[in-house]
C-alpha positions as CSV (number, residue, x, y, z in Angstrom):
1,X,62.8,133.6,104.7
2,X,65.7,135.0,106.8
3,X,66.3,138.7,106.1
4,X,69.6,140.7,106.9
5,X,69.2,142.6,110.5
6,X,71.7,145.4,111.6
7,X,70.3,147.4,114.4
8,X,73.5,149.0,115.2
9,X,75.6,150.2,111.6
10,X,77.6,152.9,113.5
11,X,77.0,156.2,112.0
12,X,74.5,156.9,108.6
13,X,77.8,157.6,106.4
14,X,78.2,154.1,106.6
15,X,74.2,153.7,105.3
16,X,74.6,156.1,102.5
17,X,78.1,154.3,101.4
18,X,75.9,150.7,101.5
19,X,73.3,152.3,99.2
20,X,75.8,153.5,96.7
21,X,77.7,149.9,96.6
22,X,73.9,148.8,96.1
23,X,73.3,150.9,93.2
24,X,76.4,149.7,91.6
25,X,73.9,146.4,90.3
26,X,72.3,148.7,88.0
27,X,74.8,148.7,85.3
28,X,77.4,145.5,86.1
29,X,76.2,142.1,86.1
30,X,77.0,140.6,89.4
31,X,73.9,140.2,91.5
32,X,74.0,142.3,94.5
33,X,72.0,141.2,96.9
34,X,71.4,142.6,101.0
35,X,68.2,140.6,101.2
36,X,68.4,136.7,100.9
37,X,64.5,136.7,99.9
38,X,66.4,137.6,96.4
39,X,68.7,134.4,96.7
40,X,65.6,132.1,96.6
41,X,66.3,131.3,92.7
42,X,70.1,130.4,93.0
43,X,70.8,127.1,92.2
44,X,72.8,124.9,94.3
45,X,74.6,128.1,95.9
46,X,78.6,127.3,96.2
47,X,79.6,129.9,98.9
48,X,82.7,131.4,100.4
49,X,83.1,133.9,102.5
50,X,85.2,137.0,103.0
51,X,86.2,140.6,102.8
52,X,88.3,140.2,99.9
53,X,90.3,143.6,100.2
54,X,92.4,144.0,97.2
55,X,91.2,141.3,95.4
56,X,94.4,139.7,94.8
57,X,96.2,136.9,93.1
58,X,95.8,134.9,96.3
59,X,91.5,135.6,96.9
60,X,91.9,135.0,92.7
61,X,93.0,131.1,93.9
62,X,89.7,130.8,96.1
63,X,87.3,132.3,93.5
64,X,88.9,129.8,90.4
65,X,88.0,126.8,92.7
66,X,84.7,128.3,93.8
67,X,83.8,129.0,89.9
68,X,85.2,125.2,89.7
69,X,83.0,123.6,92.4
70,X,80.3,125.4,91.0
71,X,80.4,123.8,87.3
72,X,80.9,120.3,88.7
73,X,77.5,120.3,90.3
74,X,75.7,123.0,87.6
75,X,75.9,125.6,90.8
76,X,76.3,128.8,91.1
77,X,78.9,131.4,92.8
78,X,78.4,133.0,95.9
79,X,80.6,135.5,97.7
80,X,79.5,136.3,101.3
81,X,80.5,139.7,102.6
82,X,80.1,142.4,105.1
83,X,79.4,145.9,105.1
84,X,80.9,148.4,106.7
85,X,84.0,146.8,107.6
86,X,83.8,145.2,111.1
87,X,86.8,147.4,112.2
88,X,84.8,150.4,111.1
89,X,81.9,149.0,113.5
90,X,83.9,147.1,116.6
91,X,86.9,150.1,117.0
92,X,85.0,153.1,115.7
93,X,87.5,155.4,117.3
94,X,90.6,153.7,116.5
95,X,90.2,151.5,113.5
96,X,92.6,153.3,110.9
97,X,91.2,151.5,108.1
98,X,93.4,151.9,104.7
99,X,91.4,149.3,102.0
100,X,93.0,148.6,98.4
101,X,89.2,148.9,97.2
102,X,86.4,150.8,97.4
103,X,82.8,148.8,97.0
104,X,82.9,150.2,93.7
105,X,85.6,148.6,92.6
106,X,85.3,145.4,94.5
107,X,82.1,144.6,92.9
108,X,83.9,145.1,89.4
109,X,86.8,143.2,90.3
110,X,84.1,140.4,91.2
111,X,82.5,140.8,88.0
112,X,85.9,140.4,86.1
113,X,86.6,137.0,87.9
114,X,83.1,135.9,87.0
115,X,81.1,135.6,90.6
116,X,77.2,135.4,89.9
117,X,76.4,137.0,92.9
118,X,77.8,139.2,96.1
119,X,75.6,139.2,99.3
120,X,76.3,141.8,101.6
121,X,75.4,141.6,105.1
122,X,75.2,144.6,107.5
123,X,77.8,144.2,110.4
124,X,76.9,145.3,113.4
125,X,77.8,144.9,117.4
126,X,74.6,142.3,117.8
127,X,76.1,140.4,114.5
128,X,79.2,140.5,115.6
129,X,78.1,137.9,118.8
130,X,76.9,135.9,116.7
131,X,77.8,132.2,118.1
132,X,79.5,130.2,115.3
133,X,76.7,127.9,115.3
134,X,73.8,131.1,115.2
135,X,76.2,132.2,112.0
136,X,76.1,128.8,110.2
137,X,72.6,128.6,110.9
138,X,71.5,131.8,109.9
139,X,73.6,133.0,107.1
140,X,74.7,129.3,105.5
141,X,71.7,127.7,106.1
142,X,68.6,129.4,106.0
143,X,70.3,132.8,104.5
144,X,71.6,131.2,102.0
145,X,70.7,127.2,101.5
146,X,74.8,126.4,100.7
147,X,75.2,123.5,98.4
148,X,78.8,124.1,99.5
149,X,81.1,126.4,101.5
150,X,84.8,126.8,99.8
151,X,87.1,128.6,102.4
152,X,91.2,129.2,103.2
153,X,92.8,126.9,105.9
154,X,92.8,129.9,108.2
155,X,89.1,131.1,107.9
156,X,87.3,131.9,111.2
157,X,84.2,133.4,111.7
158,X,81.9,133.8,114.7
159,X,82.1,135.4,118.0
160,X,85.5,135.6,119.1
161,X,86.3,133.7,115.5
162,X,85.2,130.8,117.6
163,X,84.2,129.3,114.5
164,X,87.3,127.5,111.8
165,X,87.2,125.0,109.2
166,X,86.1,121.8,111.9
167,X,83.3,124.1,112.8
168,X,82.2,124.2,109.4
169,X,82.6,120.4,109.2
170,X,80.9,119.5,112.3
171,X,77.9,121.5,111.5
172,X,77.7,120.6,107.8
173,X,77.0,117.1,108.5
174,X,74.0,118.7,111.0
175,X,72.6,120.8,108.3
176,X,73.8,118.9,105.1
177,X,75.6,120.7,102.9
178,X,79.4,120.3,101.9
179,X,82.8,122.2,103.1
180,X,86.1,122.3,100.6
181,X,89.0,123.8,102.2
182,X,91.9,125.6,100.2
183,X,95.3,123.7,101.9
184,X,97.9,126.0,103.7
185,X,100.5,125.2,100.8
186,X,98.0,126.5,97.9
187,X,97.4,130.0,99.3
188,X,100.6,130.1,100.9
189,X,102.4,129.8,97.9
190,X,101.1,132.6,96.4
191,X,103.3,135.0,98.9
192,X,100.7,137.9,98.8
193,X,98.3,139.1,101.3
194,X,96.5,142.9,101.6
195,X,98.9,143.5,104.5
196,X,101.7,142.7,102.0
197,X,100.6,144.8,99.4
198,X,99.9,148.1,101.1
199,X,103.5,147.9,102.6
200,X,104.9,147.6,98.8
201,X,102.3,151.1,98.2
202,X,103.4,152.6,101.3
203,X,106.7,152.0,99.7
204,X,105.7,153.6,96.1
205,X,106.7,149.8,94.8
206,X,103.4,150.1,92.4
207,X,105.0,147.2,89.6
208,X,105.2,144.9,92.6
209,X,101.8,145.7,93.8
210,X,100.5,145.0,90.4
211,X,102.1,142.1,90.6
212,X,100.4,140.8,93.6
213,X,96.9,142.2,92.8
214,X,97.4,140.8,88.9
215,X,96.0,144.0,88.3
216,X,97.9,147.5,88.5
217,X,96.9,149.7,91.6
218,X,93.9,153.0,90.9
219,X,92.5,155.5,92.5
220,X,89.2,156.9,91.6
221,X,88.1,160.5,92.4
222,X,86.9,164.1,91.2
223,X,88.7,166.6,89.3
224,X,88.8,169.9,92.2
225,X,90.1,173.2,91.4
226,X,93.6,174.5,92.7
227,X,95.4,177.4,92.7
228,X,96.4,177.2,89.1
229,X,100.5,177.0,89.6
230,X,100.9,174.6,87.2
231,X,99.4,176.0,84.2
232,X,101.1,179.0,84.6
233,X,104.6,176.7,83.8
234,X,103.0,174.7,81.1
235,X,101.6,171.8,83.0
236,X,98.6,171.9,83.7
237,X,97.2,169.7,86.7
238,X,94.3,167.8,87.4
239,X,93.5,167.6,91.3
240,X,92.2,164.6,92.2
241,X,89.8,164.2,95.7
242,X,89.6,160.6,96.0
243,X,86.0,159.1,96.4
244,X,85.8,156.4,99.2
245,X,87.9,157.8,102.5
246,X,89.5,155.0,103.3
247,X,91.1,153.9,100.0
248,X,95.1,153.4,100.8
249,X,97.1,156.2,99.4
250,X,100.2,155.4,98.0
251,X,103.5,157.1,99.2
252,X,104.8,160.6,98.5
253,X,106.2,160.7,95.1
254,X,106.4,161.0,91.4
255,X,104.7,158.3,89.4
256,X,104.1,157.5,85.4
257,X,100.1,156.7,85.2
258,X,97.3,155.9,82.7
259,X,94.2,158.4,83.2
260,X,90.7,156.9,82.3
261,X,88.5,159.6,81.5
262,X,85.3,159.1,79.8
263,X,86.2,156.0,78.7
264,X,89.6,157.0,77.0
265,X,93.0,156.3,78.3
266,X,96.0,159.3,78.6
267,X,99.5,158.6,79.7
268,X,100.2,161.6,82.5
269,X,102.5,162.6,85.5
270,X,101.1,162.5,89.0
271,X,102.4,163.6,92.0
272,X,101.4,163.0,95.7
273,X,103.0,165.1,98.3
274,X,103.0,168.3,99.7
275,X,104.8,170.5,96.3
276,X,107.8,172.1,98.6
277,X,109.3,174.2,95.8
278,X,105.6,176.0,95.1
279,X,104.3,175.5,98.6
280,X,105.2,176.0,102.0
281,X,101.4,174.7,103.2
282,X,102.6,170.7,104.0
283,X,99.0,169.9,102.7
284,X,99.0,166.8,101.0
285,X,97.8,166.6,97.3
286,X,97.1,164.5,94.5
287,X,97.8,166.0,90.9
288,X,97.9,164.9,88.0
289,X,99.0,166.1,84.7
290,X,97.6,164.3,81.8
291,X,99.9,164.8,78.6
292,X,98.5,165.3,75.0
293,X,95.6,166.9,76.9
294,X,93.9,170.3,76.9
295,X,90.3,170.0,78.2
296,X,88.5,171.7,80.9
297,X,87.3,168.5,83.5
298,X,86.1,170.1,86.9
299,X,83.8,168.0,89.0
300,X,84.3,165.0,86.5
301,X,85.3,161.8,87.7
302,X,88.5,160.0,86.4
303,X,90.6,156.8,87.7
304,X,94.3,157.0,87.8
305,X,96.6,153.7,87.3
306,X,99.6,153.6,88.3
307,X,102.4,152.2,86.3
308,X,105.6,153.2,88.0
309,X,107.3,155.3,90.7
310,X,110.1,157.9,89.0
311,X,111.4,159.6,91.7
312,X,110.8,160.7,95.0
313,X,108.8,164.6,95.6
314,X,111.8,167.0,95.9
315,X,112.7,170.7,96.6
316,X,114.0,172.5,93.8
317,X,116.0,176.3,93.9
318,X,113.9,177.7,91.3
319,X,110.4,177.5,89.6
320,X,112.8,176.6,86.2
321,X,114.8,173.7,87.9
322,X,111.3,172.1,88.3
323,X,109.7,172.8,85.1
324,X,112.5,171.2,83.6
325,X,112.4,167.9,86.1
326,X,108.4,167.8,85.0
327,X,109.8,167.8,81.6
328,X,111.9,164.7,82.0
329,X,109.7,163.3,84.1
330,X,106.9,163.6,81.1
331,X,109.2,162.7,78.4
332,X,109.8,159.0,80.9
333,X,106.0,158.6,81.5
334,X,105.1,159.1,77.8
335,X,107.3,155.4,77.2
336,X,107.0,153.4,80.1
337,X,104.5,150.7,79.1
């Protein structure tokens, strides 16, 4: 039985990261798998392939026919992936990644669509020359015995992306199993793409990225301590240090959110900037001020969603002209839906 290889994962932050997304299959009930010994059991695997960042409407297309393809024939679902990002591993220096989810929440995303199973394969230089033949061979075929391979008109794979959708035909009628393509006009009609969305975020547009995600934008991360300003004007904030370093930051701004903590929604406030009226620092922070709250949550972990952008981050003339703007700002995230 083929196992996954990665002699070269570029730095052991990228390890420890892999291990946490691996512990994630302790409590959801995707099966995560980063050894196909563990795929032997799947019956008639119906397999696409992908990063899948953001999980959006458009990757939402793919995964309804793959569930599809898989009930015609009593299969099951099988999302390919790879871990850490190839940018992460082929530019190292220079790779600016900004992903709309962190492994954490791709593999609940996955669960809410209803994929059976996620098999991560290290990427790593040596993978990454992988011929496309090598890559059919060893990952499709022996990896993971495809009944079928479901991929977009644009898919490529292999060194150099060598490999496209006649690739996968040509060599499915070698090794005998079946390729569906989703047409141009299917995916394409959907008008969304990761690109897409994190210029509507880099834009503060959060409605419209929910509405190409069908899901509304988060960030997950632990409550730090700061210095304590807010309190002392009668809103209290949460700081927030976001958990996975390359999760996409919206822009600078106010926003209405929902805060999940411990399994119970608050409306709150949050801003992301730099706080010009109270600080002359330009550190950028993330605070949030949960209302109808008065709880002590250091080092706990909450997720923020965002709902809507009020305003842009200002400077006001005085501590009061801010407190009151908080206070209308409060008073519009406590209704907006």
């Amino acid at each position: 039985m083929t196992r996954f290889h990665s002699t070269q994962i570029a730095s052991p932050i990228y390890l420890r990261r892999m291990l946490t997304f691996v512990s994630l299959q302790s409590y959801i009930q995707v099966k995560i798998h980063t050894d196909f010994a563990t795929l032997s059991d799947v019956k008639a695997p119906v397999v696409t392939i992908g990063t899948f960042d953001g999980m959006h409407t458009g990757h939402r297309t793919i995964l309804e026919r793959l569930k599809e393809a898989a009930k015609e024939i009593g299969g099951e679902t099988v999302l390919l992936t790879f871990y850490p990002h190839p940018r992460m591993v082929l530019y190292p220096d220079d790779h600016n990644l900004q992903l709309l989810n962190s492994p954490e929440e791709k593999a609940q995303l996955l669960e809410q669509a209803g994929i059976e199973h996620l098999v991560i394969v290290p990427f790593s230089i040596d993978f990454s020359r992988l011929s496309a033949f090598d890559y059919v061979r060893d990952l499709l075929v022996h990896g993971l015995h495809a009944h079928t391979v479901v991929v977009g008109y644009d898919h490529r794979f292999g060194r150099n992306r060598e490999g496209s959708h006649n690739t996968l035909v040509e060599l499915s009628e070698l090794f005998g199993f079946l390729v569906e393509e989703i047409p141009a006009y299917v995916i394409d009609e959907m008008n969304v793409s990761s690109t897409k969305i994190r210029e509507t975020l880099r834009h503060g547009d959060v409605a419209e990225a929910a509405r190409y995600l069908g899901y509304r934008y988060t960030l997950t991360g632990i409550v730090t301590k700061g210095d304590g300003k807010g309190k002392t004007f009668g809103f209290p904030t949460a700081n927030l240090r976001v958990d996975y370093d390359f999760k996409f930051i919206p822009s600078k701004g106010v926003y209405a959110v929902d805060v999940l903590h411990n399994n119970i929604q608050y409306k709150g406030v949050l801003n992301i900037g730099v706080r010009p009226t109270v600080h002359q620092n330009g550190l950028e922070t993330i605070e949030v001020h949960l209302l109808n709250f008065d709880e002590e949550i250091y080092d706990q972990k909450i997720t923020v969603i965002f709902k809507k952008k009020l305003r842009d981050e200002m400077k006001f003339g005085s501590i009061d002209a801010l407190k009151t703007q908080i206070e209308k700002d409060a008073l519009e995230a406590s209704v907006v839906l």
